[in-house]
MILUMZA-200540 format. One record per atom (N, C-alpha, C, O): residue number from 1; atom name; x, y, z. Coordinates in Angstrom, 2 decimals. Layout:
// MILUMZA-200540
REC  resi  name       xx       yy       zz
REC   NUM    CA        X        Y        Z
...
// end
This chain:
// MILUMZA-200540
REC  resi  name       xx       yy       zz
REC     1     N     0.84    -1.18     0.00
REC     1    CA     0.00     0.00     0.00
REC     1     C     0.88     1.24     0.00
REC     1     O     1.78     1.45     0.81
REC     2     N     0.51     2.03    -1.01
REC     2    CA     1.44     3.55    -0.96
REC     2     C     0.23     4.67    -0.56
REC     2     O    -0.97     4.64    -0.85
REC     3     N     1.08     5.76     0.27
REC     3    CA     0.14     7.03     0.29
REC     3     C    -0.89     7.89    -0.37
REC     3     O    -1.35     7.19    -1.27
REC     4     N    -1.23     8.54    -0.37
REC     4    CA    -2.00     9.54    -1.45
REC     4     C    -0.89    10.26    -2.22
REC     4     O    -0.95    10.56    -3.41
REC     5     N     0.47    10.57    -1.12
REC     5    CA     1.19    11.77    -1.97
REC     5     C     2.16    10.72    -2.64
REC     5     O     2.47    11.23    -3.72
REC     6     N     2.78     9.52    -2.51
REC     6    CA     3.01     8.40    -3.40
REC     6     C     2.18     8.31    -4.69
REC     6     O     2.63     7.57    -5.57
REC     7     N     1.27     8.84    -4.88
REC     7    CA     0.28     8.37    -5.96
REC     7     C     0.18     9.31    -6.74
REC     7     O     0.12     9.13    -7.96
REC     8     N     0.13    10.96    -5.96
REC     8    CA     0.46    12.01    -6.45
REC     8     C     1.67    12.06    -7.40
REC     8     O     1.67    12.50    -8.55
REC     9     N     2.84    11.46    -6.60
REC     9    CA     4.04    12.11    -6.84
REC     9     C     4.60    10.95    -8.33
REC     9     O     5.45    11.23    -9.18
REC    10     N     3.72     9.57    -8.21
REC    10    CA     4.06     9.00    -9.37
REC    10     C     3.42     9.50   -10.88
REC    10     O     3.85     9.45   -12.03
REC    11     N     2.25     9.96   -10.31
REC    11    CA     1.25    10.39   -11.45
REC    11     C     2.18    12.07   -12.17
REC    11     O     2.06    12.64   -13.26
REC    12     N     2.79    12.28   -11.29
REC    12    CA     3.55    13.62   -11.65
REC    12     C     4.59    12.68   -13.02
REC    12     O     4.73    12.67   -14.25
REC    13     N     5.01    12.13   -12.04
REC    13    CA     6.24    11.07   -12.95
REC    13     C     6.06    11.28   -14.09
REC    13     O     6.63    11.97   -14.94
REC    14     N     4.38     9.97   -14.06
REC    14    CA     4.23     9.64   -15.35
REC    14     C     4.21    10.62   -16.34
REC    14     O     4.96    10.62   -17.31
REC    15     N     3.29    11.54   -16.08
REC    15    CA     2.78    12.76   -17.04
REC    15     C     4.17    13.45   -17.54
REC    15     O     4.21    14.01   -18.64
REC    16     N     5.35    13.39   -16.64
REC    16    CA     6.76    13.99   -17.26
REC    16     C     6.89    13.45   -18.37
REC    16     O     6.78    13.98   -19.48
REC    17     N     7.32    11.58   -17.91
REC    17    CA     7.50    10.96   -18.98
REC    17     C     6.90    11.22   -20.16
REC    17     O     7.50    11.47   -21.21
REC    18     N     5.50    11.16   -19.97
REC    18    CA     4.32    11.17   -21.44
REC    18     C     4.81    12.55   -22.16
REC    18     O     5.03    12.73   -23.36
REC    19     N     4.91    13.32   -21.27
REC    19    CA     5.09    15.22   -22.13
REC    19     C     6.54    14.70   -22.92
REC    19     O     6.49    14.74   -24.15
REC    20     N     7.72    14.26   -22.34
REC    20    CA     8.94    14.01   -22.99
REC    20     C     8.71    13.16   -24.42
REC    20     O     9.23    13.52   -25.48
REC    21     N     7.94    12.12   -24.28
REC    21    CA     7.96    11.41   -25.03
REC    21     C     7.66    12.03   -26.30
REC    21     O     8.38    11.82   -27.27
REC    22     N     6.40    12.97   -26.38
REC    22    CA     6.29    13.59   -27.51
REC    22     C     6.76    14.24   -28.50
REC    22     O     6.52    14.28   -29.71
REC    23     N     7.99    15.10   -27.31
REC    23    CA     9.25    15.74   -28.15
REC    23     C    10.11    14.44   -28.59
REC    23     O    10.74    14.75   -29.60
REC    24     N    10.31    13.43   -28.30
REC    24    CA    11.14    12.57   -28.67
REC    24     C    10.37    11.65   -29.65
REC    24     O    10.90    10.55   -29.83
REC    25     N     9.30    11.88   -30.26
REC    25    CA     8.52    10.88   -31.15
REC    25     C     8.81    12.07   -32.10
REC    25     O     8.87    11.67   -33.26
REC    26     N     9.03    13.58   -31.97
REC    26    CA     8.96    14.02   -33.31
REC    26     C    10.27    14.18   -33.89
REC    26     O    10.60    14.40   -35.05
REC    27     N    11.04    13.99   -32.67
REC    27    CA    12.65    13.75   -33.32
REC    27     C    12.67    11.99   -34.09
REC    27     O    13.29    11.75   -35.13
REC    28     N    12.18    11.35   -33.63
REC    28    CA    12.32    10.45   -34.04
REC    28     C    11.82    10.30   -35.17
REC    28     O    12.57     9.85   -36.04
REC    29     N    10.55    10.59   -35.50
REC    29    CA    10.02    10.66   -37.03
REC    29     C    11.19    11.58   -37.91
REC    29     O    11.44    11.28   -39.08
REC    30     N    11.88    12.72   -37.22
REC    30    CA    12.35    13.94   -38.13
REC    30     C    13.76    12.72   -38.49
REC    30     O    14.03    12.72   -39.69
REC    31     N    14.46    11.92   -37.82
REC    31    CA    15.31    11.18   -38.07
REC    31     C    15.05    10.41   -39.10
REC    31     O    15.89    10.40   -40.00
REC    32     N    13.88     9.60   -39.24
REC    32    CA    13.12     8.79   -39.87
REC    32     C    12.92     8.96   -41.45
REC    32     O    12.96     8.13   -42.36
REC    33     N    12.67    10.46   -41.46
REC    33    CA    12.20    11.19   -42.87
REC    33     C    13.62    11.58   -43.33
REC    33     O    13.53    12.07   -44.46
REC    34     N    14.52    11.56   -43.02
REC    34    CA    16.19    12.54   -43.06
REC    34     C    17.07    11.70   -43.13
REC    34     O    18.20    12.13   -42.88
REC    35     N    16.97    10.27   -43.47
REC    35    CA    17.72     9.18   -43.72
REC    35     C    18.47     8.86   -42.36
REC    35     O    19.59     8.35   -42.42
REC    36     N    18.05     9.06   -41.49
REC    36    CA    19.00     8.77   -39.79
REC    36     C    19.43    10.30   -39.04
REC    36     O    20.09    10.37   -38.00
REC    37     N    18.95    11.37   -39.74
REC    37    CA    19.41    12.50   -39.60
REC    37     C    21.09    12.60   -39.55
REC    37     O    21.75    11.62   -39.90
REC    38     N    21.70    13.78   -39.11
REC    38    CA    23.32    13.94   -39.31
REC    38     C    24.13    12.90   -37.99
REC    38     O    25.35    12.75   -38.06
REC    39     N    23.49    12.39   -37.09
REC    39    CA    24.49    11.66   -36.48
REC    39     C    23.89    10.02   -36.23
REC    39     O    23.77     9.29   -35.24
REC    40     N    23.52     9.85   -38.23
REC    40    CA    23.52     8.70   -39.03
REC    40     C    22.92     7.39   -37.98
REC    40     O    21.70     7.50   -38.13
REC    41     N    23.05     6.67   -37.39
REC    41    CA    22.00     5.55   -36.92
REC    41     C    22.34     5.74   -35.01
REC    41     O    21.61     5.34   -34.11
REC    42     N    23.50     6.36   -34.90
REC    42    CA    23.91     7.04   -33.34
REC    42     C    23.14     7.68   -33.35
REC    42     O    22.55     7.50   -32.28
REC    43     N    22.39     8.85   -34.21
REC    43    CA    21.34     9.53   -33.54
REC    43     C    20.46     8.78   -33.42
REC    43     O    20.10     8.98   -32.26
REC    44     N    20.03     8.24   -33.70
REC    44    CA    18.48     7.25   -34.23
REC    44     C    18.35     6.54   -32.40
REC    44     O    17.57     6.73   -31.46
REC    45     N    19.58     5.66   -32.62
REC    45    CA    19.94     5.05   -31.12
REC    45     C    19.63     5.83   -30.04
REC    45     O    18.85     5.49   -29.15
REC    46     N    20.60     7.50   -30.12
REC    46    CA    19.83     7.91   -28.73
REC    46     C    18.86     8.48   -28.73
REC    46     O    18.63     8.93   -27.61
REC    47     N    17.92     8.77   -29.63
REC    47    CA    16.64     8.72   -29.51
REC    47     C    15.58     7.66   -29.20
REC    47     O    14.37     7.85   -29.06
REC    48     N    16.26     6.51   -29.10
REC    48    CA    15.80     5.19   -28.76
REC    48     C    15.68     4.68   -27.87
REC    48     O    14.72     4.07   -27.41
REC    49     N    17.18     4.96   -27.31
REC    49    CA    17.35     4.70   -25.81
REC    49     C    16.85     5.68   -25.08
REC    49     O    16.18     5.28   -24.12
REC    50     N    16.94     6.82   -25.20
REC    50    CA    16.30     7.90   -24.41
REC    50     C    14.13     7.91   -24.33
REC    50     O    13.45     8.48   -23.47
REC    51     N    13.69     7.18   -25.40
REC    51    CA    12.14     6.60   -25.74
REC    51     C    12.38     5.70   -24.66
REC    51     O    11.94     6.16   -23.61
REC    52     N    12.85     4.72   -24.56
REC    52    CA    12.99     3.34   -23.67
REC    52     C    12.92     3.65   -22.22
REC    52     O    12.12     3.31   -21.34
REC    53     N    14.34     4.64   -22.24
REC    53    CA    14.09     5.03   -20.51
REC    53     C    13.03     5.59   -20.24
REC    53     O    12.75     5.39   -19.05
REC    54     N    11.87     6.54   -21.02
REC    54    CA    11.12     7.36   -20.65
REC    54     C    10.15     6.36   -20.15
REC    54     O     9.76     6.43   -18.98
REC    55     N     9.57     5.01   -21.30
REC    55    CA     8.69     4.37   -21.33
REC    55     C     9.24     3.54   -19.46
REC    55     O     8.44     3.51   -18.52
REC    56     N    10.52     3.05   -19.37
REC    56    CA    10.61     2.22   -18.31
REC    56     C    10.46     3.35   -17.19
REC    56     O     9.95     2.77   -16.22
REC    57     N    10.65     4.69   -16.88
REC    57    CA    10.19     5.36   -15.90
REC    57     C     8.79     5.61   -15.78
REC    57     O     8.23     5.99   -14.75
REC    58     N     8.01     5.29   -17.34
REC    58    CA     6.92     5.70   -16.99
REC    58     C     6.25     4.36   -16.00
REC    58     O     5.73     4.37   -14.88
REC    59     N     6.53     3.27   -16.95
REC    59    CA     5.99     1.91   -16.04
REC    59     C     6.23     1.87   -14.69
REC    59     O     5.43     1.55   -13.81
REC    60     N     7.52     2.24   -14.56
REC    60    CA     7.56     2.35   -12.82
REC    60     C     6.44     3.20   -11.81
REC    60     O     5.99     2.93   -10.69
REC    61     N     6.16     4.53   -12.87
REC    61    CA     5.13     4.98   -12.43
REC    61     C     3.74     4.56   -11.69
REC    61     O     3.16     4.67   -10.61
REC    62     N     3.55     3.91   -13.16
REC    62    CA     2.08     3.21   -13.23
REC    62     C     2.32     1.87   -12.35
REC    62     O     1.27     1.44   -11.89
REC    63     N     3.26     1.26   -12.08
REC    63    CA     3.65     0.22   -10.60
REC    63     C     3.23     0.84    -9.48
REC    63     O     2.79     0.20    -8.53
REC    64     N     3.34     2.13    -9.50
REC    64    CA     3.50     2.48    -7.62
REC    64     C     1.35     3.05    -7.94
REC    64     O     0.41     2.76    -7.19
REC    65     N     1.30     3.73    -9.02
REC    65    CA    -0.51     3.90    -8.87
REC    65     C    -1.22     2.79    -8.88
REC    65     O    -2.19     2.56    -8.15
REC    66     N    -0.76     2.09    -9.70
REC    66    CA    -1.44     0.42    -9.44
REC    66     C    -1.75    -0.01    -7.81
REC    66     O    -2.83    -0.48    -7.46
REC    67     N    -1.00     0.15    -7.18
REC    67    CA    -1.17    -0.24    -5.51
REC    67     C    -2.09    -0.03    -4.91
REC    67     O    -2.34     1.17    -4.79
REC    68     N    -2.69    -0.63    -4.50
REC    68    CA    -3.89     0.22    -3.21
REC    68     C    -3.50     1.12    -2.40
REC    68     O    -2.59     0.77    -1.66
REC    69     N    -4.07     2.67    -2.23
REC    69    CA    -3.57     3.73    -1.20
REC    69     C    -3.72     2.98     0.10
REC    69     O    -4.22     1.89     0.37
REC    70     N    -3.20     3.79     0.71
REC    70    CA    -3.19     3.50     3.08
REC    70     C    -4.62     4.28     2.37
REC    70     O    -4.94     4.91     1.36
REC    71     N    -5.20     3.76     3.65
REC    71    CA    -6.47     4.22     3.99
REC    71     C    -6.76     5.44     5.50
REC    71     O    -7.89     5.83     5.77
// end
């Protein structure tokens, strides 16, 4: 069981993650359309890895709201 402000403070998380992700889906398309853009399949990568971590911080998120609050 986590708190109310546990639930708060993951839901903050998540919503970071989600806002990031967006800027990083349009780099990723702009890579996509630009043949890998200028730093050729290394950029592509850290736009990939940097998608990945967002998505695995977001899940961690949604782990701790999943819980039942203290009552």
């Amino acid at each position: 069981m986590v708190s109310m402000e546990d639930h708060v403070r993951a839901g903050l998380v998540f919503a970071e993650q989600i806002d990031g992700y967006w800027a990083l889906s349009d780099q990723l398309r702009g890579l996509m359309f630009a043949g890998h853009g200028p730093g050729g399949d290394a950029g592509l990568e850290d736009v990939l890895r940097a998608i990945a971590a967002r998505a695995t911080a977001a899940a961690d998120a949604v782990a701790v709201i999943a819980q039942p609050r203290d009552s």
